[in-house]
C-alpha positions in Angstrom: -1.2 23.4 -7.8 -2.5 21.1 -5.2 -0.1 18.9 -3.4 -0.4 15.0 -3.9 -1.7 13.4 -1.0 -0.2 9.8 -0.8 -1.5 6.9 1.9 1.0 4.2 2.9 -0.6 1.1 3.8 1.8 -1.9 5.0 -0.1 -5.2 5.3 1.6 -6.1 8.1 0.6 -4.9 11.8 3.9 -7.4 13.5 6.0 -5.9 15.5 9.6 -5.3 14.1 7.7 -5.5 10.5 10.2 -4.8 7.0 7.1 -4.2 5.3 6.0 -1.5 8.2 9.7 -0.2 8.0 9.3 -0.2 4.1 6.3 2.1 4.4 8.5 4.5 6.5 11.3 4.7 4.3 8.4 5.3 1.2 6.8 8.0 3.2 10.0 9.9 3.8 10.5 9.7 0.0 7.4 10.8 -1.1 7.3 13.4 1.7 11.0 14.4 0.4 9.8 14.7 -3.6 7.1 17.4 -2.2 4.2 15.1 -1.2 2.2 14.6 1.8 2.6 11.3 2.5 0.3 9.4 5.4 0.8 6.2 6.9 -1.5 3.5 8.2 -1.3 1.1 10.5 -4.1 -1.4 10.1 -4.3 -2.6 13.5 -6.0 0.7 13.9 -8.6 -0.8 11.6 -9.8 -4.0 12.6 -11.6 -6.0 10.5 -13.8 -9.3 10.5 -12.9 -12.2 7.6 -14.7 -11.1 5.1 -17.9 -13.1 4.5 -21.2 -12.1 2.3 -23.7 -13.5 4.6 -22.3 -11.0 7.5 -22.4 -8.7 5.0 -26.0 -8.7 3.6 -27.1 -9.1 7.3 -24.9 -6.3 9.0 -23.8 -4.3 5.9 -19.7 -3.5 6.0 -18.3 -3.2 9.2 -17.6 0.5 10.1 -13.8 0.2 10.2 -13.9 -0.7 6.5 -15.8 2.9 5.9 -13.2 4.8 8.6 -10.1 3.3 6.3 -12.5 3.9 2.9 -12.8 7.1 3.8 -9.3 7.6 4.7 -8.0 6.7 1.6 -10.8 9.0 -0.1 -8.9 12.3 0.3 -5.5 11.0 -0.8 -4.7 11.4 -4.4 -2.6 8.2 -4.5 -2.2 4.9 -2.3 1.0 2.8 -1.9 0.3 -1.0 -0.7 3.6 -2.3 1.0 3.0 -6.3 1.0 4.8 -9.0 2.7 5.2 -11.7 1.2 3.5 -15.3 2.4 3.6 -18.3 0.3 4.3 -16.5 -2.4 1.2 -14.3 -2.2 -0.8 -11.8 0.3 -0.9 -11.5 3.8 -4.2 -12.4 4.7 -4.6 -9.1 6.4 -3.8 -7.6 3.3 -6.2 -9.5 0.6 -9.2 -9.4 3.5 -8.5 -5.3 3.7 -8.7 -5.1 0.0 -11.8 -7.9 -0.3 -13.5 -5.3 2.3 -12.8 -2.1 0.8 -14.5 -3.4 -2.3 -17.6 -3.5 -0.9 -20.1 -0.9 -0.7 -18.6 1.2 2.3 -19.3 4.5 0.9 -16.5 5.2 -1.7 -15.1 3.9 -4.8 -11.7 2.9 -2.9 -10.5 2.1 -6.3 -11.4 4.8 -8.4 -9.8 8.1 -9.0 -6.5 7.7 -7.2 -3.1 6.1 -8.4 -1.7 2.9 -6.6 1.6 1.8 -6.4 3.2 -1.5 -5.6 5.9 -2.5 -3.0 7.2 -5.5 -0.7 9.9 -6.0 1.3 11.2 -9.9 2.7 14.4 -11.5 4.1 15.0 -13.3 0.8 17.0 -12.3 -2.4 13.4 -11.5 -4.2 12.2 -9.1 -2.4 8.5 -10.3 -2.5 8.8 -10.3 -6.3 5.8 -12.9 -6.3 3.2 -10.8 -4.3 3.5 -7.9 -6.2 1.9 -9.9 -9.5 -1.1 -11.0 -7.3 -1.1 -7.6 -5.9 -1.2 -5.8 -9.4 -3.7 -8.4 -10.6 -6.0 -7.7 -8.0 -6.2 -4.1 -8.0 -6.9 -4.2 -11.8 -9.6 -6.9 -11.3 -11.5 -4.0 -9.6 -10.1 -1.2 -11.5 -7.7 0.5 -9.7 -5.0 2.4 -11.6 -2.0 0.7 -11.0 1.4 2.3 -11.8 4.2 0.4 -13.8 6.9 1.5 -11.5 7.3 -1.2 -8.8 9.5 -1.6 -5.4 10.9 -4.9 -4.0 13.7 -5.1 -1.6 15.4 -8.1 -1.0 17.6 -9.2 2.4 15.7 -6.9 4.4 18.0 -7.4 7.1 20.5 -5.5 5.7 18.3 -3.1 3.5 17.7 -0.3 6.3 20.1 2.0 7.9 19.8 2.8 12.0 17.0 5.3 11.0 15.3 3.6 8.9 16.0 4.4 5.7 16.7 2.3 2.4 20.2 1.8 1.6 22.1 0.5 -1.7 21.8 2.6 -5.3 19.7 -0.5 -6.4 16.8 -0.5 -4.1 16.9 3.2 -3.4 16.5 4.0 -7.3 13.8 1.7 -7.5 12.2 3.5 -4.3 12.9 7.3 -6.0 11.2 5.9 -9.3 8.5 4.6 -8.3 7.8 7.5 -5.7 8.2 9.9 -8.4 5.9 8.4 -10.6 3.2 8.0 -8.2 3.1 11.6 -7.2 3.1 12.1 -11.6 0.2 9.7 -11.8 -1.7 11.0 -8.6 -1.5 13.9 -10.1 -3.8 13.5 -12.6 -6.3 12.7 -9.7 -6.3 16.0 -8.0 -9.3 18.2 -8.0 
């Protein structure tokens, strides 16, 4: 049977991110439950604020197609999201807007997604991950149940990087394993 291929996308590109050291720690999970697990950084893939009227002029921009086709030969997508005013990062929702577009590929079809977030307070990002799921149905993405957000990300992260506390790491080695279930079901 053919491994699951898995893409980690943090929506953050800061420097020192939780959300980018969430990815890692999801990675090494998926990577450690038999996966191959990639991760993105989408600084790498610079995008314009989505706007219509650039769009119909100039079509979509061709690092929206790079990170569409990217995410073509993965069986499953994880979208880490940090957590601002209760909602997306603005890189985040503009990423998504843009790989809804015509840019070759049906982002949202045939692979799994999952949903996590990461943030200094005691929710964990709770909030985005609603919008998040709500989003990715809107365009008809299948969305697993199993969900991941880590509160007091300060202290959530060993020296290398890796989720500590039975809590947050059972969450992480649920949903992980049910992605690579669902994604599963996407391969060849």
């Amino acid at each position: 049977m053919t491994t699951a291929k898995i893409i980690v996308i943090p929506g953050s590109t800061r420097s020192g991110s939780f959300n980018t050291r969430l990815g890692g720690a999801i990675a090494n999970e998926l990577s450690r439950l038999g996966a191959t697990a990639t991760r993105v950084n989408l600084a790498d893939y610079p995008l314009p604020i989505f706007n219509q009227d650039d769009e119909a002029k100039s079509g979509a921009p061709e690092n929206a197609r790079k990170l569409a086709t990217l995410i073509a030969g993965h069986h499953g997508v994880v979208l880490v999201n940090p957590e601002y005013n209760g909602s997306f990062s603005g890189l985040m929702k503009n990423t998504l807007d843009w790989l809804s577009r015509d840019v070759g590929v049906k982002v949202y079809q045939n692979r799994a997604f999952a949903l996590a977030a990461c943030s200094p307070g005691g929710l964990g990002g709770i909030r985005v991950l609603s919008h998040a799921r709500d989003n990715l149905v809107s365009v008809g993405a299948d969305v697993i149940t199993p969900q991941l957000a880590v509160g007091n990300a300060h202290s959530a992260f060993d020296d290398d990087g890796n989720l500590i506390g039975e809590r947050p790491v059972g969450l992480l080695q649920n949903m992980a394993g049910a992605l690579i279930e669902r994604a599963k079901l996407h391969v060849g």
